[in-house]
C-alpha positions in Angstrom: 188.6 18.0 -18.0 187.1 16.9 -21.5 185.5 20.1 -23.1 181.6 19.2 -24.0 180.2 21.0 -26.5 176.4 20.1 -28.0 175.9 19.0 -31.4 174.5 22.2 -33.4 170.7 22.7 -33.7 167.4 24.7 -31.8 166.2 23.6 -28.5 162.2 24.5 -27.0 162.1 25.4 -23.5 158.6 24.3 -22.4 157.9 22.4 -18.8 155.5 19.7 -18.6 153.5 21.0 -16.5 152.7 23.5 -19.4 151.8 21.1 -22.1 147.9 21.3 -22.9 145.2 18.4 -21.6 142.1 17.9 -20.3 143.6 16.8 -16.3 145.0 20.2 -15.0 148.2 19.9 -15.7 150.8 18.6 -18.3 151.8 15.0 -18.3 153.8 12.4 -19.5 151.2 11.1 -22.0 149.6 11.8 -25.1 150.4 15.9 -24.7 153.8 14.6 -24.4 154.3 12.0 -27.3 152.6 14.9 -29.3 155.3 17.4 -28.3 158.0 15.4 -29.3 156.4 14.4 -32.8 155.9 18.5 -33.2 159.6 19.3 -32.2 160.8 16.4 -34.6 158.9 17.4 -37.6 160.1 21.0 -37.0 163.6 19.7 -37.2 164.1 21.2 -33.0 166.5 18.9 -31.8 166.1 19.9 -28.0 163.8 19.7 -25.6 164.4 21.6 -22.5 162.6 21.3 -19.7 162.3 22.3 -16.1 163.2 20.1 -12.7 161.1 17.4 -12.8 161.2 17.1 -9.2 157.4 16.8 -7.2 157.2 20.3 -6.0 156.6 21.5 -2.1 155.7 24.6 -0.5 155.0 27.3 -3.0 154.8 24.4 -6.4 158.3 25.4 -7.2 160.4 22.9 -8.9 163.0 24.3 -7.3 162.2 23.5 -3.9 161.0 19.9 -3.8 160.5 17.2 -1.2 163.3 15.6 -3.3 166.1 16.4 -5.4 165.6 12.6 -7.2 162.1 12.1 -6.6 159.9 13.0 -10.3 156.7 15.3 -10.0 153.3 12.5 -8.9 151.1 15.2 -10.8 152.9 14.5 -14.7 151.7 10.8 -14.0 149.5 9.8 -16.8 146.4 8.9 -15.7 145.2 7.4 -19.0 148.1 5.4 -18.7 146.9 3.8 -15.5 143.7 3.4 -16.7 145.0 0.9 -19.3 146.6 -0.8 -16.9 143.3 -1.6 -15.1 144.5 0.8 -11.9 141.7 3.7 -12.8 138.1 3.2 -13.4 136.6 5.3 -16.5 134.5 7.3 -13.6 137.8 7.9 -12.1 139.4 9.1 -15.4 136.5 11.5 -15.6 136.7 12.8 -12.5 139.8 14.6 -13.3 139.2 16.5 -16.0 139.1 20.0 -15.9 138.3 22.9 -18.1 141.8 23.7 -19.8 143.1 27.0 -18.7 146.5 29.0 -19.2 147.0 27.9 -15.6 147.8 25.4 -13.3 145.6 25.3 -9.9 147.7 23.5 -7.3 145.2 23.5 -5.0 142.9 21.8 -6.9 145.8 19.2 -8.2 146.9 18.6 -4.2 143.5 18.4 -2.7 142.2 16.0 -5.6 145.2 13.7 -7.3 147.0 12.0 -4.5 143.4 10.6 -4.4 142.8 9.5 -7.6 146.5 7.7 -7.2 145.9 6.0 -4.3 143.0 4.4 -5.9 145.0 3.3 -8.6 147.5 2.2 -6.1 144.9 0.1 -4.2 144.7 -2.0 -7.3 148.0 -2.3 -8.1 150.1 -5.6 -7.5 153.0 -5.1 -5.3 154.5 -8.4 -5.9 154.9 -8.0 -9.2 158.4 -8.8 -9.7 159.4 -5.6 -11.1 158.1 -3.2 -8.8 159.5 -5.0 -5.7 162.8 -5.0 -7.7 162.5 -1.0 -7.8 161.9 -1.2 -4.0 164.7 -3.3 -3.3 166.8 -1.1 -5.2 166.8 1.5 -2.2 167.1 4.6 -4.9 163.9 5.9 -3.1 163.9 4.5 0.4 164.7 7.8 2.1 162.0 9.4 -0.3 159.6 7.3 0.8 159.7 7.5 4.5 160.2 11.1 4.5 156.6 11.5 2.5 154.9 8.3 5.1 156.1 10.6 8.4 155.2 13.8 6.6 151.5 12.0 5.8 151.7 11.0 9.5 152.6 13.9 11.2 152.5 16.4 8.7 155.0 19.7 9.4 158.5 20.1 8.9 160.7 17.4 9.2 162.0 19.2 12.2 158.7 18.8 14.4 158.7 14.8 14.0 158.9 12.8 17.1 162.7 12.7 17.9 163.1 9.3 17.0 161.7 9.8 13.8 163.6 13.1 13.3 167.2 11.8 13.7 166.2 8.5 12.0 166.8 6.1 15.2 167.4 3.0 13.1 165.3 0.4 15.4 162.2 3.9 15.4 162.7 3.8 11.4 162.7 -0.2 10.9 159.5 -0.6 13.3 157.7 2.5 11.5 158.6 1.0 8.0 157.5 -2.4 8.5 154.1 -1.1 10.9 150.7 -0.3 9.7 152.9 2.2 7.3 153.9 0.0 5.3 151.2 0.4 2.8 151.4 4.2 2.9 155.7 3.5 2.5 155.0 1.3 -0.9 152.4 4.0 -2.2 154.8 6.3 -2.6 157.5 4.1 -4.0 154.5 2.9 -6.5 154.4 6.5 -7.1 158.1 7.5 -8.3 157.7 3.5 -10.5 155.2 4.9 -12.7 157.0 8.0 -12.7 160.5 6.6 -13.8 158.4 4.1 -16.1 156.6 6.4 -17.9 159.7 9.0 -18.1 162.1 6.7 -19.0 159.6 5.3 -22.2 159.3 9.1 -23.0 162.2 9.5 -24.0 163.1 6.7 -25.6 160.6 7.8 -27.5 162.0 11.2 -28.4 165.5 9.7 -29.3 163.7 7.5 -31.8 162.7 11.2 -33.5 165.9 12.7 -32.9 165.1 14.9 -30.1 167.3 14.7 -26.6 166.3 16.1 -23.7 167.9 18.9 -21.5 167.2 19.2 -17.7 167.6 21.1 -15.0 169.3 20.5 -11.4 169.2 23.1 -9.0 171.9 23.7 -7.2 170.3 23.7 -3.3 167.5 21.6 -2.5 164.6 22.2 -0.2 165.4 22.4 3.8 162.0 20.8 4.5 163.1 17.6 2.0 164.2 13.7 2.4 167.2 14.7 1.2 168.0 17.4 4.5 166.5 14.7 6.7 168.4 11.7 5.3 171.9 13.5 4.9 172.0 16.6 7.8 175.6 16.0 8.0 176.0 17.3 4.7 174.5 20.9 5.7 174.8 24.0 7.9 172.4 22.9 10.5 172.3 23.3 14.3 172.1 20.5 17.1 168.2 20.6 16.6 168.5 20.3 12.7 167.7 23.9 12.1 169.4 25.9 9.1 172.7 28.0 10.6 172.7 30.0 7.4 170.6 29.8 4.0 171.5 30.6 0.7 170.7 33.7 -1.5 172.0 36.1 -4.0 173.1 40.2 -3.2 171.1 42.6 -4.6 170.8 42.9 -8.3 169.5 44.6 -10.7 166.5 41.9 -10.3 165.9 42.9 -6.5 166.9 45.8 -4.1 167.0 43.4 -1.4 168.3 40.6 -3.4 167.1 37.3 -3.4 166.7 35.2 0.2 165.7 31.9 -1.0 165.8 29.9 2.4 167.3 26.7 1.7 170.2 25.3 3.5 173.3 25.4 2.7 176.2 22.4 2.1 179.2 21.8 4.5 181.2 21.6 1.4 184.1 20.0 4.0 181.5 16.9 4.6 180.4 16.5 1.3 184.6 16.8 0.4 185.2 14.6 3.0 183.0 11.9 1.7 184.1 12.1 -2.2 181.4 13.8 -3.0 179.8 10.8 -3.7 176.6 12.7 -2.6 176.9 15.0 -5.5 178.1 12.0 -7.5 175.1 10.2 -7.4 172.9 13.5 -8.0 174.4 14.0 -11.3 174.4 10.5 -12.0 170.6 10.7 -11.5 170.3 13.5 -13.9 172.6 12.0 -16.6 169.7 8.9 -16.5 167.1 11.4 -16.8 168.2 13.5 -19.5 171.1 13.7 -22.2 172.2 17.3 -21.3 172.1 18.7 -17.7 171.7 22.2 -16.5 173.3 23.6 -13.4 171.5 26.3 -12.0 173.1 28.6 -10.5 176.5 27.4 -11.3 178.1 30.2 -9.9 177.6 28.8 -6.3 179.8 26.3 -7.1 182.7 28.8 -7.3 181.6 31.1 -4.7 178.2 30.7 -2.6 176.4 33.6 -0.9 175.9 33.1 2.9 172.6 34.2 4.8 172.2 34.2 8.4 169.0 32.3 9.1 167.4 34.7 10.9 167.8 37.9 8.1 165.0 39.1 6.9 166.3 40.4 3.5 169.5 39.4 1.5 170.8 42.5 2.0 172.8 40.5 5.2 175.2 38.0 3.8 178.7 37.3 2.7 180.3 35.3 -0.2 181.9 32.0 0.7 184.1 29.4 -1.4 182.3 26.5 -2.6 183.8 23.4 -3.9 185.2 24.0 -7.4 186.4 22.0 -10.0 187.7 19.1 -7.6 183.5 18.1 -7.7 183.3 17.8 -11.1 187.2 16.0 -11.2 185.0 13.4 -8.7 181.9 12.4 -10.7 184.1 12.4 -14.2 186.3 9.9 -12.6 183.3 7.8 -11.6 180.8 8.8 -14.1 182.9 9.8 -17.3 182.4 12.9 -19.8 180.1 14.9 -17.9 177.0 16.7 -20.9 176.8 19.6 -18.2 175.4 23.0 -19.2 176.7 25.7 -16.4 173.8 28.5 -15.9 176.7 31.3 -15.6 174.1 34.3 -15.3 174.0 36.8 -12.7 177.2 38.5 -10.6 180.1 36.9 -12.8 183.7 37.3 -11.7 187.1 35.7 -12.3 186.8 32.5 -9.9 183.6 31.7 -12.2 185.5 32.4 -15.5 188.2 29.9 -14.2 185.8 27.1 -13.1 183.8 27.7 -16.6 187.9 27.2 -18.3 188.2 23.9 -16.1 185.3 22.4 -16.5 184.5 22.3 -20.4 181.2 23.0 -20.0 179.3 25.2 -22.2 177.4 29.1 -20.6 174.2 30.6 -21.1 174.1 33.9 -23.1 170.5 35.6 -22.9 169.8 37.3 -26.0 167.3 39.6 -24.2 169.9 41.1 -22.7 172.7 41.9 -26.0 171.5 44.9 -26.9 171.5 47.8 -24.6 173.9 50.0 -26.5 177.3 48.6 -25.3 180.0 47.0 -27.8 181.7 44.5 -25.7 178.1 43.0 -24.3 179.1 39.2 -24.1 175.3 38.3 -25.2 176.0 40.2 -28.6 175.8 37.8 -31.6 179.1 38.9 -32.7 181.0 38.4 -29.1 179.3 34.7 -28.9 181.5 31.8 -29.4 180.2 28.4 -30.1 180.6 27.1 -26.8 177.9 28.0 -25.2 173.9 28.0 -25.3 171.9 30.8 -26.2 168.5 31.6 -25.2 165.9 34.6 -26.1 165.0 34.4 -22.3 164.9 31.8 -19.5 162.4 31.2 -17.1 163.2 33.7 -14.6 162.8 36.7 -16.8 160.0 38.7 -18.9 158.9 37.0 -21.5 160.5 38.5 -24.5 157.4 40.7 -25.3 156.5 41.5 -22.0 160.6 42.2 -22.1 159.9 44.8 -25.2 156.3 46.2 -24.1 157.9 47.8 -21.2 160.0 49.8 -23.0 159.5 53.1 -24.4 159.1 54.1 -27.8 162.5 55.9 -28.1 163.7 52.9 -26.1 162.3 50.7 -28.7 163.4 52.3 -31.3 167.3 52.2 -29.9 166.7 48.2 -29.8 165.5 48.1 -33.2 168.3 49.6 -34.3 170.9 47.6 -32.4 168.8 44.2 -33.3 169.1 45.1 -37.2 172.6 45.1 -37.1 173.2 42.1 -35.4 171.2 40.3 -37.9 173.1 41.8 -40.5 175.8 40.6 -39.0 174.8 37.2 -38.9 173.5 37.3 -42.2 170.1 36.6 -41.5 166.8 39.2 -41.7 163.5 39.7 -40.3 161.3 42.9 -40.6 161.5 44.7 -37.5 158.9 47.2 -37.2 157.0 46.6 -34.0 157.4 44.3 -30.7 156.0 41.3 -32.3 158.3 41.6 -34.8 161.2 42.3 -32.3 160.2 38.9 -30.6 160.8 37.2 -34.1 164.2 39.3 -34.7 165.2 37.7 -31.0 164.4 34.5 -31.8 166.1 34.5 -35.0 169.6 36.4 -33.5 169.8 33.3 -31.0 169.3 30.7 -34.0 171.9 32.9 -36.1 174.3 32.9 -33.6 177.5 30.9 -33.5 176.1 29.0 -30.4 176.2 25.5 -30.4 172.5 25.4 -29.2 170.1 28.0 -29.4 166.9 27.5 -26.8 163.3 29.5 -27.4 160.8 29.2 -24.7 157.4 28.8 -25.7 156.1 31.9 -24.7 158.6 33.1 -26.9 157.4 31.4 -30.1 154.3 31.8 -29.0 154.7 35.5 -29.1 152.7 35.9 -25.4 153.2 38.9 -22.8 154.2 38.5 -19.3 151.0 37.2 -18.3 152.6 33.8 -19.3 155.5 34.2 -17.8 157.0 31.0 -15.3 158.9 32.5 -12.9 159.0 36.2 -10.9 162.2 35.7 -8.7 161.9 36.9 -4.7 158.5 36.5 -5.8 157.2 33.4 -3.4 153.8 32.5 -5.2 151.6 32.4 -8.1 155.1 31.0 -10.1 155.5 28.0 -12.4 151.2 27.6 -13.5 151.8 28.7 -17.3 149.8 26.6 -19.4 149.3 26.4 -23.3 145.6 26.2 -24.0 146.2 25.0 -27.9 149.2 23.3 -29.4 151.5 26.2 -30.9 150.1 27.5 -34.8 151.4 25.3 -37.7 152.7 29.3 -39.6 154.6 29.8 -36.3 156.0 26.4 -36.4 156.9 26.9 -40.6 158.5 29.5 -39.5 160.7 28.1 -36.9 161.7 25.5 -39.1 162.0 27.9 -41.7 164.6 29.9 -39.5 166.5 26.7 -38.5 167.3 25.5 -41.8 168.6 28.5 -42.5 170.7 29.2 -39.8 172.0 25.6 -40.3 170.8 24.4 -37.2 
């Protein structure tokens, strides 16, 4: 396959859930536009973001209802107040006092509201709506959320027709009194994809793309389980056989039992993978670069049993390999793939990285524990690949540095000097703020064709702010900023990526 390698330049990780507004949580509106006029005039060529999926059980992005669906809560509601859908009481009512987090609850028990009243007042014969309808990209989404408003549960608990989609049950439910309730959430993932898509037109007309995120699993309770059970381990009664996980790691004793079903990779081979096809296709309309998470599954998977209570019982399987990516290039062409490569990496993962072309992760954070052949030191980083001061499942990088010792410290200070040296570039480093800057500027200076910095990161902020605590199951993924990022921490970015040619 065709290697892909990004043009050169600095990337922000920052979700948009965490951009700052008076509605409780980031949108695709002003906050947005303002974002991308920010990263332009800071010369950041990338914005990376998180799934943009609407989230389920725990508000993880990572496990959502649906693998294409986008996130109902980003909708702008000023937006549909210009379009006459939302009342300026209604406006009103959903402002909230801006806080570095997000409260789901509030957001669940108070938005779908707010939409439905806009949807209520929306025109579903206008001609391009019903042509987003009659598209079928979100038919399955749509009558998985009408049965789950129906009978609420797991998809497992609805009424047997319902749950092995009887075509004559699923036609008469569809075209019943739940019709409405079937086109509300349709109307829902149209002012999503309209709103998106003029996003980032926008930011291409300022010279920033966008990098996104696909999980590798989706959810088990999801449209896309209920839709497609053939394509995973599940039982006669559509219960997971086995789920999917990592060993433990130097993250967890117990490792990581994440829960979600796992593919039969012989039904999804058997089929083409036109499945995955179409995902990636989905993701390639949504954003210019794509992020696999937990690539590494794709090589080799880690299989639970269902009924463990830790990851500690598992075993590692072969997944699917290169012959999935050979499928979508020959249907979709050059793949812009980045392959999240972190965690327990062996030969078989080497290899696919090889065939593939596709770019790794290297996580600065991590370079500089004393040991010369560290593949996240500067000087053992070839261009082909993406380097970050941290992702979203870590510390941030200050929290990273406060919970070290001093003599600790002090060994990292001395290991982070030199790799500046060595990449020509200098920052005091003195304390932990400053070892946050030194970070940030190793991962512009290195030969990486992209170099990401979360917010928090240029923000300089301790773990309170951090997105994600993995095995962790809640109070993840509610970072917000309360105040757009300082114009002298900005200057200095841009500062740093001029000089580091970026």
């Amino acid at each position: 396959m065709d290697k892909f390698t990004p043009q050169r330049g600095a990337g922000v990780l920052c979700h948009v859930s965490s951009l700052p507004n008076k509605y409780g949580i980031g949108s695709l509106g002003k906050e947005a536009y303002d974002w991308v006029d920010t990263l332009s005039k800071y010369k950041v060529k990338y914005w990376q973001i998180l799934p943009l999926q609407q989230t389920g059980y725990g508000d993880s992005p990572y496990q959502s209802v649906s693998c294409n669906s986008g996130n109902p809560y980003f909708i702008d509601l000023v937006a549909l107040k210009k379009q006459g859908l939302l009342d300026s009481e209604e406006l009103q009512s959903a402002e909230r006092k801006l806080k570095n987090d997000v409260d789901y609850g509030d957001l669940y028990e108070h938005r779908f509201k707010l939409l439905r009243r806009a949807y209520a007042r929306f025109n579903v014969k206008n001609p391009d709506f019903v042509a987003f309808v009659e598209s079928g990209e979100f038919e399955d989404y749509a009558l998985f959320m009408s049965l789950k408003s129906r009978y609420g549960g797991v998809f497992s608990t609805f009424p047997t027709a319902y749950k092995y989609r009887e075509h004559l049950a699923m036609t008469e439910f569809k075209n019943s009194v739940y019709k409405e309730e079937y086109l509300f959430w349709q109307f829902v993932q149209y002012e999503f994809d309209l709103q998106w898509q003029a996003l980032k037109t926008y930011a291409h007309s300022k010279g920033v793309s966008i990098i996104g995120d696909i999980p590798l699993y989706v959810a088990y309770d999801s449209a896309d389980v209920w839709s497609r059970p053939d394509l995973f381990l599940l039982d006669e009664d559509l219960n997971p056989v086995e789920v999917a996980g990592v060993p433990p790691d130097y993250f967890s004793e117990d490792g990581q039992l994440w829960g979600n079903p796992l593919y039969n990779w012989e039904a999804v081979k058997a089929e083409g993978f036109n499945w995955w096809t179409e995902r990636i296709a989905r993701a390639m309309k949504m954003y210019d670069i794509v992020r696999i998470d937990h690539f590494r599954g794709l090589d080799r998977y880690y299989a639970i049993p269902a009924s463990a209570k830790t990851a500690r019982e598992g075993e590692w399987r072969e997944g699917p390999g290169i012959a999935l990516f050979e499928a979508a290039a020959r249907k979709l062409g050059p793949l812009p793939i980045i392959a999240e490569d972190l965690g327990v990496i062996d030969e078989g993962v080497v290899k696919l990285l090889e065939e593939s072309g596709f770019p790794s992760m290297k996580v600065m954070m991590f370079a500089f524990d004393g040991e010369e052949d560290n593949a996240y030191l500067p000087q053992n980083i070839d261009e082909h690949s993406v380097v970050y001061t941290g992702t979203h499942d870590n510390d941030t990088a200050l929290g990273f540095l406060l919970k070290m010792t001093d003599e600790q410290f002090y060994e990292f200070k001395r290991a982070l000097r030199a790799a500046l040296k060595y990449e020509g570039v200098y920052t005091p480093v003195v304390d932990r703020a400053d070892g946050v800057r030194g970070l940030a500027l190793a991962a512009l200076g290195a030969k990486s064709s992209v170099a990401v910095i979360p917010v928090q990161d240029l923000m300089c902020l301790d773990n309170w702010s951090r997105m994600n605590t993995p095995a962790v199951p809640s109070g993840n993924w509610r970072f917000r900023m309360t105040s757009p990022v300082k114009r002298n921490t900005l200057a200095r970015l841009k500062h740093a990526i001029i000089k580091t040619d970026r």
